[in-house]
N, C-alpha and C positions, 0 to 999 in steps of 0.2 A: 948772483943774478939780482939786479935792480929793476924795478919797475919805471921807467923815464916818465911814461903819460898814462894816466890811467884813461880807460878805452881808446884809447888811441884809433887801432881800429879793430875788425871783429874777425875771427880766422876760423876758417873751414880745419871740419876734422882733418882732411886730408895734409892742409899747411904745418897743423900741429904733431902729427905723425911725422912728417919728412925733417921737421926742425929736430926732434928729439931725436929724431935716427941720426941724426948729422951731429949731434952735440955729444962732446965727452967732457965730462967733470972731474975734478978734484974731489968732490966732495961726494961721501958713499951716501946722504940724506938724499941726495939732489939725483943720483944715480936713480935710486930705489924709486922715489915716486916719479922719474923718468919711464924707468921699467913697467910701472903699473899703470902707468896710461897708454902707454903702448901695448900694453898685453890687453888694455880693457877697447882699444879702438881698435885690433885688430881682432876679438873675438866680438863685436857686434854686429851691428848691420853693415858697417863696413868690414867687412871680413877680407878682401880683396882687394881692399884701399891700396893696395902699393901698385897694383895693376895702370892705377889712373893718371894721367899726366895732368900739370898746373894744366895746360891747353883746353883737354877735359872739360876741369871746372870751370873755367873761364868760358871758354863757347856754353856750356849749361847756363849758368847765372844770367848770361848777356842772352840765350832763348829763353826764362826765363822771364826777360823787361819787356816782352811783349805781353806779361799778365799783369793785371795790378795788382801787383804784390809789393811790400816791402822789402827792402835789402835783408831784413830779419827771417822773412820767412825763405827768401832765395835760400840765405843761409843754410833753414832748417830744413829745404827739401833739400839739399847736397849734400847737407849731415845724414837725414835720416834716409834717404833714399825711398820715400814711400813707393809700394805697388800696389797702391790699391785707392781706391775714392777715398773709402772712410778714413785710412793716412792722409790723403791729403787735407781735409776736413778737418782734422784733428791740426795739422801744421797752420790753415790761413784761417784768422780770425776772422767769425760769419763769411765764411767761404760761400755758404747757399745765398747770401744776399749780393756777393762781390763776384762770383763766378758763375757761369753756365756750367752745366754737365760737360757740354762739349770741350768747354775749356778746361773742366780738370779734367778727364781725359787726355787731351792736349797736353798737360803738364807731365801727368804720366807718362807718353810716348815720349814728352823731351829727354825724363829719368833715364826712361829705357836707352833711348836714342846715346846721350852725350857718356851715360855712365852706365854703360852697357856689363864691361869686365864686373863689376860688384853688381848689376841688378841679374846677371846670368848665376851667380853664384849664389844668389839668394835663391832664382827660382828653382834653381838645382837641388839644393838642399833642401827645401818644402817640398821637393819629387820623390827625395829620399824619404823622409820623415813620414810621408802618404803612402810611399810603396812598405816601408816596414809595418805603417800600422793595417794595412791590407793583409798581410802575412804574419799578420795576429803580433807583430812586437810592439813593444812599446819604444818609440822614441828615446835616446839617448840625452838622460837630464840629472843633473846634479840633484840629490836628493836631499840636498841640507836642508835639515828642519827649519834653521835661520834665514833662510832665501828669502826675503821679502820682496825679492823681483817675478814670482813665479808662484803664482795660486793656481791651483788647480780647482776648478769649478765644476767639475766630474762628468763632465757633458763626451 
């Protein structure tokens, strides 16, 4: 694999997911950190990313240019799929000075609305997570002491 143009242009998780499912190698290097991005994009926020069709993202992105947002950040809400304000906040730079409430809101409902199959499976699974710790369990988490993704702040 050669690189033609560097950024050429910029690819949704989703793009990058269906390319690698489609690609077979020669080469067992090329394999393995195929396999691991695919194991790492289908166990995050997109958990259900194969649910979604190009159409999907496409009607998203294009509701989306009704906010002033950059192509960067369309990106990043398709990537991360926020449900919540402070997600969104956290995706569009000085969002409190460039957006109304209303209008992130409105971005919300587009998440909801265009990428429904992966934002039901997130909220599915925060149903799960709240009914077990109602019934006194704890949450199913990898315990590695190494996790740098995952502080527990005891709250």
């Amino acid at each position: 694999m050669r690189i033609l143009k560097v950024e050429d242009a910029k690819l949704s998780n989703w793009e990058v997911f269906h390319h690698l499912k489609s690609q077979k190698s020669s080469n067992p290097d090329q394999d393995k950190i195929s396999h691991l991005i695919l194991q790492y994009l289908s166990n995050e926020t997109s958990a259900s990313i194969e649910s979604l069709s190009m159409n999907d993202i496409e009607q998203c992105i294009q509701k989306l240019g009704l906010f002033a947002l950059s192509m960067e950040e369309k990106l990043q809400i398709v990537n991360l799929m926020p449900t919540s304000l402070v997600e969104v906040h956290m995706i569009v730079e000085r969002c409190a000075d460039r957006l109304t409430e209303s209008e992130t809101l409105d971005i919300l409902n587009v998440v909801q609305e265009y990428l429904k199959p992966v934002f039901l499976h997130m909220q599915h699974g925060d149903d799960e997570d709240a009914h077990d710790e109602e019934q006194g369990e704890q949450p199913e988490e990898d315990q590695d002491e190494d996790d740098v993704g995952h502080i527990d702040l005891g709250f």
